[in-house]
N, C-alpha and C positions, 0 to 999 in steps of 0.2 A: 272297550272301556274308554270312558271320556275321561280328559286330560282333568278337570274336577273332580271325577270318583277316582283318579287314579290319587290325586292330591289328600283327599278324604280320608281314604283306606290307607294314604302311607300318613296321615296325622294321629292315624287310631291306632298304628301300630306303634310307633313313636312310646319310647317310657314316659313315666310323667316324671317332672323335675323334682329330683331327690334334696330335700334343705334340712340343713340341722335348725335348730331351734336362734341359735346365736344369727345363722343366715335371715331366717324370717324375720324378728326383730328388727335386724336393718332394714330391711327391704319394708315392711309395715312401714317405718317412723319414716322413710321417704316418700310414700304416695299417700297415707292416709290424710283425708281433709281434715280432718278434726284437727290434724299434727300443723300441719299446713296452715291452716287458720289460727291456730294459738303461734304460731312463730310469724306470721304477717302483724297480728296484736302485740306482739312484742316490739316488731320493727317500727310501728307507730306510737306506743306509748316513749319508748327514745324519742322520735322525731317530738312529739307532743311536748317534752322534755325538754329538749333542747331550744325549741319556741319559747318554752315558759322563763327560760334562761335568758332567752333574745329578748323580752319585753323590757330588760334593764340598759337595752342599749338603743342609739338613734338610729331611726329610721330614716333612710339618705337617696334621694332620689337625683336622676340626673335628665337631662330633655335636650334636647337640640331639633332644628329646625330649619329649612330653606325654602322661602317664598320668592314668587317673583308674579307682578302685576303688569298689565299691558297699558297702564296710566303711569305716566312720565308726571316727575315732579319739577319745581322750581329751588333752584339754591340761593337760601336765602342769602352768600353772601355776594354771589355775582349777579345775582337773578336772571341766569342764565337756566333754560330747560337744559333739563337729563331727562336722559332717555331712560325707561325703564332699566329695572337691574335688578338681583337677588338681593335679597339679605335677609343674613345670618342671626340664628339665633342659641345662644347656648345656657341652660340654667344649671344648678346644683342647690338644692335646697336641703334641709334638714333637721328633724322634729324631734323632742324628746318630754316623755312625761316625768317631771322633776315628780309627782307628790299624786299617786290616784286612789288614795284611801288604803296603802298595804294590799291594794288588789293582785300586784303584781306576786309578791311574798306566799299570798297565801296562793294562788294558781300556784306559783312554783313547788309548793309543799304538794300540789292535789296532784298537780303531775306527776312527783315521785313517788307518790304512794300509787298511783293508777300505773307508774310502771316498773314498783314492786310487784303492782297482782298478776299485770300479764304475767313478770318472769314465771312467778309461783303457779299462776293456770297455764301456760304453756309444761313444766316440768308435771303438771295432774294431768296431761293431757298425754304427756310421754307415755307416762307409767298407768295412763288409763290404757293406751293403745299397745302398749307392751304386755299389759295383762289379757285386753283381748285376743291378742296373737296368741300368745303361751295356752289360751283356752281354746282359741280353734286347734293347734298345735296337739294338744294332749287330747281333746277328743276324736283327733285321726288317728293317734297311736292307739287311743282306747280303740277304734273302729275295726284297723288292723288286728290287733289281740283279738278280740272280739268274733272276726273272721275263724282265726288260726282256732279259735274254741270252737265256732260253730262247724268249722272242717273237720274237727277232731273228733265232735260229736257224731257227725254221719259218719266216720269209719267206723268207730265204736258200734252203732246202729246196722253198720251193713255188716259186721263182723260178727253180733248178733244173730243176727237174718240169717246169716250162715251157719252159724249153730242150731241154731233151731230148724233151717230146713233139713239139716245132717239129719240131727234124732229123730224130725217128723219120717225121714224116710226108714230110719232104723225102727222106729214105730216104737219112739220112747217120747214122743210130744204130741201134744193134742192140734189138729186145724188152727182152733185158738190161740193158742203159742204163733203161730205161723203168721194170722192176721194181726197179731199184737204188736208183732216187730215191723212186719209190713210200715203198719200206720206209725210207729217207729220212728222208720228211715222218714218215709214222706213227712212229716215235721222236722224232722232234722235238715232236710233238703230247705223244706220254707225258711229255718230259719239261717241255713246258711245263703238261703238270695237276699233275703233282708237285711243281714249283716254286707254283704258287697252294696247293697244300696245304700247302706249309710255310710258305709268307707268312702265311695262315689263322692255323695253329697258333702261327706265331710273333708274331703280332697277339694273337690270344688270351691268352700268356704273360705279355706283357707291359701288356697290361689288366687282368690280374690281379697283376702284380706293383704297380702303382698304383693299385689298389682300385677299378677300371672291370669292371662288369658286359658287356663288351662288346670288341670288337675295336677295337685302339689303333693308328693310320699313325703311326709317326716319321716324324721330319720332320728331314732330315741338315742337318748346319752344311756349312757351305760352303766354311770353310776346314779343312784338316787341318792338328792340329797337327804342329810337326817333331819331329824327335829333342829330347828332353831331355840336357841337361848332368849325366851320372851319375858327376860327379868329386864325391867326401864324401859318394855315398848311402848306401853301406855302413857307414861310421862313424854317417851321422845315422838310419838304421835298426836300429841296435844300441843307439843312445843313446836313440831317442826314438820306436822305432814303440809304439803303443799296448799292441801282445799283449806284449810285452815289459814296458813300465811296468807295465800290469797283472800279469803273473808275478813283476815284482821285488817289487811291493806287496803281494802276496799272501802271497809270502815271509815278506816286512816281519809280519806280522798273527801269520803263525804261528808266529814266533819271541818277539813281546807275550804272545800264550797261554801260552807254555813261564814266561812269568816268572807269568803268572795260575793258574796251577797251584801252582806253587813258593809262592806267597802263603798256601796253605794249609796249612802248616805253622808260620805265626806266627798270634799271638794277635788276636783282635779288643775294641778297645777302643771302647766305645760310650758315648753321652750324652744322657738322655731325660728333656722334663719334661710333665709334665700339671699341665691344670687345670681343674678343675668348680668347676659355681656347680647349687644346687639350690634352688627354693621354690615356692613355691604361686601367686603373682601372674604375669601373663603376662611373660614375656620382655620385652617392646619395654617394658613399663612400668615394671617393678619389677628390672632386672637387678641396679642396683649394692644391690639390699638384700638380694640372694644371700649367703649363706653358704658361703665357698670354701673349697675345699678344691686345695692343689697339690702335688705334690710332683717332687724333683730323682731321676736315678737314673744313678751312674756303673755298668757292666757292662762286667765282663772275662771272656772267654770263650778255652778253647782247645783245642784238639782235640788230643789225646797221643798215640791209637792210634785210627783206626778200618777195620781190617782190611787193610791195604796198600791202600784206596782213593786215598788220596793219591800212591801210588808208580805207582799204574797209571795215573791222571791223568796224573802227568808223564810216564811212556814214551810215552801216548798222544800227548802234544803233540810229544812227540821226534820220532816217528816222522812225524808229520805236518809238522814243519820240515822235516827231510829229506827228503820225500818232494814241496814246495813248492820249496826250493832246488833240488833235481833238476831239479822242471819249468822254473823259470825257466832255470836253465844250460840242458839240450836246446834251448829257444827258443830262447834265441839261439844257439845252432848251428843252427836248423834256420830261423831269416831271414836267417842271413848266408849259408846253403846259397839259399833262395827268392831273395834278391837277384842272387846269381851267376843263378841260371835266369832270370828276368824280364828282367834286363840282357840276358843274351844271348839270350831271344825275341824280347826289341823291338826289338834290332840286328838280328837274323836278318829279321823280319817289315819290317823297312823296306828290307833288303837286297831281298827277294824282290819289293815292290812295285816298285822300279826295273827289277828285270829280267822283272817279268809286262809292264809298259810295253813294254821293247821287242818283246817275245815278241808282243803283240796289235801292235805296228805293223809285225813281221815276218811275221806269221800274215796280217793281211788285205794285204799287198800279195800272199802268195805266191798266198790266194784268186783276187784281180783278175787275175795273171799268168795262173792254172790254166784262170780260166773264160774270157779270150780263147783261149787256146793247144785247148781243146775245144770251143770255136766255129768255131775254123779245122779240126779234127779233128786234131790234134797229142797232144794227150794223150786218157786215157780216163776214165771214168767216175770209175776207180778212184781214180783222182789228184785228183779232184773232191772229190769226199767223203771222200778223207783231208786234204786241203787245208782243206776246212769244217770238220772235224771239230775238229783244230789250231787253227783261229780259236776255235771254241767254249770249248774247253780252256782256250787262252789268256784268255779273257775271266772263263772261272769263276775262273783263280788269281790274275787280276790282285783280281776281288772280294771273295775269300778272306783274300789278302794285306792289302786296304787294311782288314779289319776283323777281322783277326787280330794288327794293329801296334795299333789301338787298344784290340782287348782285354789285348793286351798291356801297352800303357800304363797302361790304367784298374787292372790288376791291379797294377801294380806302386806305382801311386798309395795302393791301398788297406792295401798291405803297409807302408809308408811313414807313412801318416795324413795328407799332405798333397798338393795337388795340386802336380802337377810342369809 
């Protein structure tokens, strides 16, 4: 055996990495990109923020410089030659716009509404990606369960098989009995390798959803939560789910723009001063024997005509408030429409788990009744195997149910932005 298949075979033997639900979570909101990109968009609508803050203040630059040419000049006061030599140059100048039409104002308005939305799309983006975990998470559990059923079904089947080949030999069942159970097991078999296929695949998904090169066991809480109290979710999801704040703030930004457009059609009034110092002695030593030179500069600038530029600016932002107010109004029509649906999923899916409950404790008593009453030969085969069958059934929807109420939940968590 090579040092690679030796490597191989000890990775496949290796458990897979057991996480509870609270683990994955974390691990999701650490690598996923969606999470990633809405908190890189947060880190820029600040910085964007803080720029729009800077436009009220001067803009200050500073320069320095050292030349030196291989042509010797003349002094004007000995007119004696010098020999070439450096010289220094040092500026600081400084510019401010006193008056640019309230452009600065209203940027600063469109920056903090653009980094209200990130916050509120980065927190949709949490609880979008918390919801997709908690759904790969419950359809592993579901996967698992799912298994433990289809395992339970082939002993049942082979337990079967052994009753009926008992009486076929006591010569109290027909061949038929014999090949009925047969074909039995062998679906119960298919269905127990395609339930381990999707626990696979669904281990897989969700190792990839928390950045595991490998296959991930959830590991189920123990208690199920109950029904939440959905009295003022509707109100506090109109008021306050995040896709929402983020659509209103969006709004918000594109309605500052319509005024940063409009800015341009007033004057810009500006305020700039410089100052140079130049001479032949180094900087650090000789500065204050510089010879300065500064001056002051008021600028007034205006733009009178230039080609309907400015009219198309503003339709542009027009069109674009409208078209941001739109979106935000459809939202919330279309959470208060997602709130009615998830309310009554989660009611529906908690409904259903109470009655998959009885259905599995009606389904294996009717089993235990079936398989005495064809022990005695009272009933037949037939009645056997749709008696199992019915327990089966019962068992996948009770499964179904119990993690179709928590997707339920989790979904309606994330519409919401807090946990319920």
């Amino acid at each position: 055996m090579t040092v690679m298949t030796a490597m191989v075979v000890l990775a496949a033997q290796q458990p897979p990495l057991r996480v509870t639900l609270a683990e994955a979570v974390r691990r999701a909101l650490e690598v996923q990109p969606a999470v990633i990109q809405a908190r890189g968009d947060v880190r820029n609508a600040s910085a964007g923020e803080r720029a729009a803050w800077g436009a009220f203040l001067p803009t200050i630059t500073t320069s320095s410089s050292a030349a030196r040419s291989n042509v010797g000049r003349i002094d004007q006061v000995t007119g004696r030659a010098v020999p070439p030599q450096y010289t220094y140059t040092v500026g600081l100048s400084a510019s401010l716009d006193l008056f640019n039409g309230f452009r600065r104002e209203a940027n600063q308005r469109a920056a903090a509404a653009t980094s209200d939305a990130a916050d509120a799309g980065f927190v949709t983006k949490r609880y979008e990606t918390i919801f997709g975990t908690q759904q790969l998470f419950y359809n592993a559990l579901a996967d698992a369960d799912l298994v433990r059923v289809a395992d339970a079904q082939l002993k049942r089947a082979q337990q079967q098989l052994q009753v009926v080949t008992d009486k076929l030999r006591a010569g109290s069942a027909t061949r038929s009995d014999s090949l009925r159970a047969e074909v039995d097991v062998g679906n119960a078999r298919l269905s127990l390798l395609q339930a381990r296929a999707n626990l696979a695949t669904g281990q897989a998904d969700l190792g990839r959803q928390i950045g595991v090169e490998a296959e991930v066991q959830a590991v189920p809480d123990t208690v199920l939560a109950p029904l939440p109290d959905t009295t003022g979710l509707r109100a506090e999801a109109l008021a306050r789910a995040p896709q929402v704040q983020q659509a209103d703030a969006q709004a918000k930004a594109a309605r500052a723009q319509i005024w940063v457009s409009r800015s341009q059609y007033w004057p810009t009034l500006s305020l700039s001063y410089s100052d140079n110092r130049q001479g032949p002695g180094s900087p650090f030593n000789n500065f204050s024997s510089y010879p300065e030179t500064f001056s002051w500069r008021f600028g007034l600038s205006w733009t009178l005509f230039n080609g309907f530029t400015r009219e198309a600016n503003q339709v542009a932002a027009s069109v674009d408030r409208d078209v941001a107010e739109a979106h935000a109004a459809d939202l919330r029509r279309q959470t208060n429409a997602q709130v009615t649906q998830q309310v009554a999923a989660l009611t529906t899916a908690g409904t259903q788990m109470d009655i998959s409950r009885a259905n599995v404790a009606a389904a294996s008593e009717d089993l235990r009744v079936q398989q005495q009453r064809y022990r005695v030969g009272v009933a037949t085969i037939l009645d056997l195997l749709t008696s199992e069958a019915n327990l089966t059934q019962a068992e996948v929807s009770l499964v179904q149910s119990r993690y179709n109420y928590l997707i339920a939940r989790a979904q309606l968590e994330a519409l919401v932005g807090r946990s319920l």
